[in-house]
MIDOFI-163422 format. One line per 8 residues: number of its first residue (from 1); for each residue x, y, z of C-alpha. Coordinates in steps of 0.02 Angstrom, whole numbers, plus 50000, padded with zeros to 5 digits. Layout:
<rs>
NUM = X,Y,Z; ... $
</rs>
This chain:
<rs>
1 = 49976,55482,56090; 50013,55327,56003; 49969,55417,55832; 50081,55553,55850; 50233,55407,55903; 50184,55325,55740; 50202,55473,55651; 50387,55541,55717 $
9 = 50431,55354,55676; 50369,55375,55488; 50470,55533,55486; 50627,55461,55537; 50639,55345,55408; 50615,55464,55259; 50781,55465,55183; 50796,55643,55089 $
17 = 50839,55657,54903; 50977,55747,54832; 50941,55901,54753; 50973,55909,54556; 51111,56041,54602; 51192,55925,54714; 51190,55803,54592; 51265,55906,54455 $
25 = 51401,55952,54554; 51471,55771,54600; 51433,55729,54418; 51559,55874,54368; 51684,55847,54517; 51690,55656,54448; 51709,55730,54256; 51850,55832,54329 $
33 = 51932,55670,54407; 51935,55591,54264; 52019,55719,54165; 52158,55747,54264; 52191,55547,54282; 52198,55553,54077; 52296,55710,54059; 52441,55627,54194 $
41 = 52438,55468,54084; 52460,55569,53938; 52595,55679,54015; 52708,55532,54073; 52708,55471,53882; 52732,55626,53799; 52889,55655,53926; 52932,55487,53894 $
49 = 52955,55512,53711; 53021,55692,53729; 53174,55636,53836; 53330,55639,53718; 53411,55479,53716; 53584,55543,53762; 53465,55560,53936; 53407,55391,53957 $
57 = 53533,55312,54106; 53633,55176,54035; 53723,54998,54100; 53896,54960,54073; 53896,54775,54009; 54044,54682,53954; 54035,54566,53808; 54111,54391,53813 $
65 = 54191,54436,53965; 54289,54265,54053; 54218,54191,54192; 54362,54215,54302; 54316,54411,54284; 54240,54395,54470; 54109,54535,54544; 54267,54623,54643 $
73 = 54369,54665,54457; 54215,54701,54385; 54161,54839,54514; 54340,54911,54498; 54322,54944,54306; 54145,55008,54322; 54230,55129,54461; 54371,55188,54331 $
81 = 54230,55195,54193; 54162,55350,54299; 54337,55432,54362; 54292,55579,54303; 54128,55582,54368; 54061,55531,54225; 53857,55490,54217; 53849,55342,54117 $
89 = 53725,55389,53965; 53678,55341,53814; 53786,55445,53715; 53930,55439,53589; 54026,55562,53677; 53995,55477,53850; 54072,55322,53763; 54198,55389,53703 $
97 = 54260,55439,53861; 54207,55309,53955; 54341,55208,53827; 54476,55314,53858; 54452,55336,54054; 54488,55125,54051; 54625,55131,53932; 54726,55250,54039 $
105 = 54681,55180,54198; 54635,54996,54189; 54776,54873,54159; 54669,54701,54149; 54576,54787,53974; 54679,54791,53801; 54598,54830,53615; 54425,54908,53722 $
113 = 54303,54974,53639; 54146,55074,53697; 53988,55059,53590; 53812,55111,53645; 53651,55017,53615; 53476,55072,53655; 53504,55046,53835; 53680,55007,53867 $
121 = 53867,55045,53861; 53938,54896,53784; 54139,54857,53837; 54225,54759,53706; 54410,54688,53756; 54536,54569,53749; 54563,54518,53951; 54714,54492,54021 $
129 = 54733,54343,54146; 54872,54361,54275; 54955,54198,54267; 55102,54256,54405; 55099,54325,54587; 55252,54450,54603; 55306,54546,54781; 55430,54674,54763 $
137 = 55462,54785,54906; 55302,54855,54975; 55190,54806,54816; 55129,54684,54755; 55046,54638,54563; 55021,54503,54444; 55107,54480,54300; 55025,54400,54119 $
145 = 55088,54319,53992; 55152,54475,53890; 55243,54518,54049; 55110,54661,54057; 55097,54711,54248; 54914,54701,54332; 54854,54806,54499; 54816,54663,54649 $
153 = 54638,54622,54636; 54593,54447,54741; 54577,54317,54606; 54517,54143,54712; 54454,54095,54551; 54627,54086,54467; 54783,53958,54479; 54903,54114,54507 $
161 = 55098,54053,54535; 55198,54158,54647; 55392,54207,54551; 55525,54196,54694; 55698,54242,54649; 55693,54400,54581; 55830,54485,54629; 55806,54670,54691 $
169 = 55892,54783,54540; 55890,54972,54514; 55763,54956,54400; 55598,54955,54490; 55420,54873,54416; 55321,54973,54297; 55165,55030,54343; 55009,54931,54309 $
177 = 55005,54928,54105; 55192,54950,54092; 55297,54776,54022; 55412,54729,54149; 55564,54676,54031; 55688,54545,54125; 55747,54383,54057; 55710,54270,54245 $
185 = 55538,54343,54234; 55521,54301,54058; 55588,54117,54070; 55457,54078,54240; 55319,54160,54146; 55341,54050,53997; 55331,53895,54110; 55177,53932,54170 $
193 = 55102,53983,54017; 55131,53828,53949; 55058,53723,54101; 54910,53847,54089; 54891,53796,53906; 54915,53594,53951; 54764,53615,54077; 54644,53715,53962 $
201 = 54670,53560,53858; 54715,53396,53964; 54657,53439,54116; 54515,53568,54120; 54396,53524,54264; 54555,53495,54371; 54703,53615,54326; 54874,53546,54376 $
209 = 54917,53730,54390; 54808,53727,54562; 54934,53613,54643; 55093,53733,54598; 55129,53850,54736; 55282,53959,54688; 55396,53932,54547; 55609,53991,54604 $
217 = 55729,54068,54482; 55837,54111,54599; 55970,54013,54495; 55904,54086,54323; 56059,54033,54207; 56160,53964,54350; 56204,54134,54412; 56217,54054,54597 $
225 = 56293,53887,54546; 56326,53822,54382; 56291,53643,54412; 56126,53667,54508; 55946,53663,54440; 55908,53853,54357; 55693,53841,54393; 55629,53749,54512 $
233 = 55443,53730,54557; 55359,53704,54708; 55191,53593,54758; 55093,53691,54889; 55152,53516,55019; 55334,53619,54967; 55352,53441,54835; 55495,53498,54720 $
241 = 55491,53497,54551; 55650,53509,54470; 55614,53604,54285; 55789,53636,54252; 55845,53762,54130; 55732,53881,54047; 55632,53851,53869; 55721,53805,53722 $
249 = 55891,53798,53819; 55875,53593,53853; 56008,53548,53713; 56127,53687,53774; 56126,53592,53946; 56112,53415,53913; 55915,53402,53984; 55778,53322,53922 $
257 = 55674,53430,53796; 55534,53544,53841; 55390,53430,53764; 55471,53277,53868; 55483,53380,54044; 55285,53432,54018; 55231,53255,53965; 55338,53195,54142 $
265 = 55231,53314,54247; 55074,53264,54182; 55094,53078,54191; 55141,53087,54361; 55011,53215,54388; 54871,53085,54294; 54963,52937,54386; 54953,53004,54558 $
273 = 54795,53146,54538; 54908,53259,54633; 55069,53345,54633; 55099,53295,54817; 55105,53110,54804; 55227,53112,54958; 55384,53153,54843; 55515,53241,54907 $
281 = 55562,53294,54719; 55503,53268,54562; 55636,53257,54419; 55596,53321,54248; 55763,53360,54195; 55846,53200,54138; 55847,53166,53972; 55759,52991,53985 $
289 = 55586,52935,53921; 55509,52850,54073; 55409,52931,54213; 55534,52985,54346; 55532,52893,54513; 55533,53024,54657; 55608,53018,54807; 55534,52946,54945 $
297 = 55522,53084,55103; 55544,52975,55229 $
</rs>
């Protein structure tokens, strides 16, 4: 009895060798494996190099673009890039029409130019910056300093100026790309692009621009009253600033010069750091060399 238990406990632990078929066949199966793992690898390069360029997908980048040019603008152009439903390749063609789809249809772009690299649409342009906030009727735009008109986009990142005292004439705003032509537009525009200019070079890291609310030609020329200030700007406290007349008009009506009224502004600006220095007015009119003393508001 206990032989025949030490027996059936000898055959239990006989582990049974694979047969030399058996062995042949996971040799091949493996072989097989192999083969197909090598033949995907060289597949995906083969496709690789047989997709045509013009196929590859491309990025739209913009060279040298400003830094103002926020995520919201940027989004907008990429979104008139492909009007047409246009799939942004690497092509010649593609960029060809990609350039003309955002010179008929985006008003912040002049001079663009659409190049391809070997994995990208390049944009070249000259961008416009809005320096002006406009409302007429129902719309509302920004104006630059080639009077060019530009489609609201929010522009935190800016010092924009809002124009007040437009009058409402039968001629209605271009479009966005169009030149709005009128002299009161003109003469506030000018102002500010010379302020603009001032803090790109005497006060970058603090624009003086950022403290100017609204600039008023309601009296453009005196056409209200002869003997009142023709541009007047305004201090976001509501701090006048009284400009006067508009550039290169200062001899014609007895004011101090252009260069004069700028260097006023900013020495008060530099004297005070702020526009709102709890004047009720700021005088930059008078022909006179000193700082002007404002008025006190209370």
């Amino acid at each position: 009895m206990a032989k025949r238990r030490k027996k059936a406990k000898k055959q239990r632990l006989i582990i049974p060798q694979p047969s030399l078929a058996t062995t042949l066949k996971i040799s091949v199966a493996v072989c097989i494996i192999a083969a197909i793992v090598v033949g995907f690898i060289f597949l995906d390069k083969y496709v690789k190099k047989a997709i045509p360029l013009s196929e590859k997908k491309a990025f739209l980048d913009f060279v040298d673009a400003p830094e103002w040019a926020n995520e919201t603008l940027r989004r907008k152009i990429y979104a008139a890039a492909r009007t047409y439903g246009e799939d942004l390749k690497i092509d010649e063609n593609v960029a060809l029409s990609v350039q003309q789809n955002l010179q008929a249809l985006v008003s912040w772009l002049d001079e663009i130019k659409v190049q391809t690299t070997h994995d990208h649409l390049i944009v070249k342009a000259k961008w416009r910056k809005p320096l002006a906030l406009v409302k007429a009727g129902l719309r509302t735009f920004y104006v630059d300093n080639e009077l060019v008109i530009l489609d609201f986009v929010p522009m935190p990142e800016l010092p924009i100026v809002k124009i007040d005292g437009l009058p409402v004439t039968t001629q209605l705003p271009p479009s966005p790309g169009g030149i709005w032509n009128r002299n009161d537009l003109a003469a506030a525009i000018a102002i500010l692009a010379k302020l603009d200019q001032m803090d790109a070079s005497i006060t970058p890291d603090k624009p003086l621009l950022y403290e100017i609310k609204s600039i008023d030609v309601s009296n453009f020329n005196g056409r209200q009253h002869t003997q009142f200030p023709h541009i007047t700007l305004y201090a976001k406290d509501r701090t006048e600033i009284v400009w006067g007349a508009e550039l290169d008009t200062w001899q014609r009506h007895l004011e101090a010069t252009d260069e004069e009224k700028i260097a006023k502004l900013y020495s008060y600006y530099e004297e005070h750091g702020s526009l709102s220095g709890g004047a009720k007015f700021i005088n930059l009119r008078d022909p006179q060399k000193n700082i002007p003393q404002p008025v006190d508001k209370y």
